[in-house]
N, C-alpha and C positions, 0 to 999 in steps of 0.2 A: 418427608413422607408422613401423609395421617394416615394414623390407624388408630380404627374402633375397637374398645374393649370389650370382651366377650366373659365372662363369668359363669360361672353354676352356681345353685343353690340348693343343689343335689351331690350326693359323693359323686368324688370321681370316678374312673374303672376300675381304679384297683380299692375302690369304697373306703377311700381315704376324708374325710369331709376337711375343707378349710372355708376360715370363716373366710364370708364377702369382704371386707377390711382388707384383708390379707393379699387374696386375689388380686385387687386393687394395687394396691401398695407395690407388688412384684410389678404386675403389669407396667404401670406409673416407671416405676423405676430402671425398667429393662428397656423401657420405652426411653428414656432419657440420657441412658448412658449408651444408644446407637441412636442419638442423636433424632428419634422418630417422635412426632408430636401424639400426644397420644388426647384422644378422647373417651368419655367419660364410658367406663362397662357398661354392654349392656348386659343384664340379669334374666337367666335362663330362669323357665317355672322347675319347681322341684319335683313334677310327675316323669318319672321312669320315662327312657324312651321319648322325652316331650324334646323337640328342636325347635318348637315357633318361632322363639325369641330368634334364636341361629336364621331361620329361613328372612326373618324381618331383614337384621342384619345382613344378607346375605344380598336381599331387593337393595338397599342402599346404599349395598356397595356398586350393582350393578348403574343405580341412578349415579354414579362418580359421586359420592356427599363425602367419600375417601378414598384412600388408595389400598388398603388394606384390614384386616381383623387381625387384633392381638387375642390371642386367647391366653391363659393364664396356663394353660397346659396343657399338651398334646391328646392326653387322658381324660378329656372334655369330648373329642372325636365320639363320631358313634362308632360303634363297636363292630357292625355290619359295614363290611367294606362297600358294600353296592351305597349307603348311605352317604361313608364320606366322599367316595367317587363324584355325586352330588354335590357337595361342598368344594371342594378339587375343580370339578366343573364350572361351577359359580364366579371364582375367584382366579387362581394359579394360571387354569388355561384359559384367560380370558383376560390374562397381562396385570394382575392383582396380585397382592403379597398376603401371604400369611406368619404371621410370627407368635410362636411358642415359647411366652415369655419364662417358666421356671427352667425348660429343657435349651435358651437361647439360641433358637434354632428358625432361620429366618427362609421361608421359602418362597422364592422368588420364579423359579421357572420350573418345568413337568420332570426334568433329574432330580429335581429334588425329593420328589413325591416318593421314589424310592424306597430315601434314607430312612420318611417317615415311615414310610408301612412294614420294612422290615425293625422298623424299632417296636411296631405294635405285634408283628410275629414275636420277635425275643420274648414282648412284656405278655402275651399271650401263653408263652412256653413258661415262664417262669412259675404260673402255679401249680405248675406239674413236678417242680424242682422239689427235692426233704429241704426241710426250714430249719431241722439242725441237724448234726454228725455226729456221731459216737465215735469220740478220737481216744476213748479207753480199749482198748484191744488189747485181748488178754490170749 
């Protein structure tokens, strides 16, 4: 299977920044050890909110130029579910792959789509979560 690489050059959602290199390198390499050919990332613009780069992507998947988009991480997704519904539409239900190379998580058919969104609830709920505990109790 080919798949095109997707990259940011903007933090991720939870405003984590990795450099492109990086990106790369995962993708490259999660791409190799499931045996998927990977091609070379393409590189989102770093304006908030910007998907051009994704929607390009997205036209070229539909031209067959691959069979799927690696992204380097789930957390790349837009954040508005109506969004990646969009993406989801483009690809998954329309017999395309999507693979989430740090999270290795390979989505192939519409159950899967699930796993993902309720992993973007948890990761959603978590900044609502205390970041430390007071284990002194007196």
């Amino acid at each position: 299977m080919i798949l095109r690489g997707y990259i940011s050059s903007r933090p991720l959602n939870d405003n984590v920044s990795v450099d492109q290199s990086i990106q790369n390198m995962v993708i490259r390499n999660s791409c190799n050890k499931r045996g998927f050919t990977f091609l070379l990332s393409a590189t989102e613009y770093g304006m908030k909110n910007c998907f051009l780069i994704l929607n390009q992507v997205l036209q070229d998947l539909k031209k067959n130029k691959f069979q799927g988009v690696a992204f380097y991480s789930l957390l790349q997704l837009p954040k508005n579910y109506e969004d990646r519904k969009k993406i989801y539409n483009a690809s998954v239900l329309k017999g395309k792959k999507i693979f989430f190379s740090s999270e290795n998580i390979l989505v192939a058919k519409e159950s899967n789509l699930k796993k993902i969104e309720e992993i973007i609830r948890v990761q959603d709920c978590l900044k609502y979560c205390p970041k430390n505990f007071n284990t002194n109790r007196h």
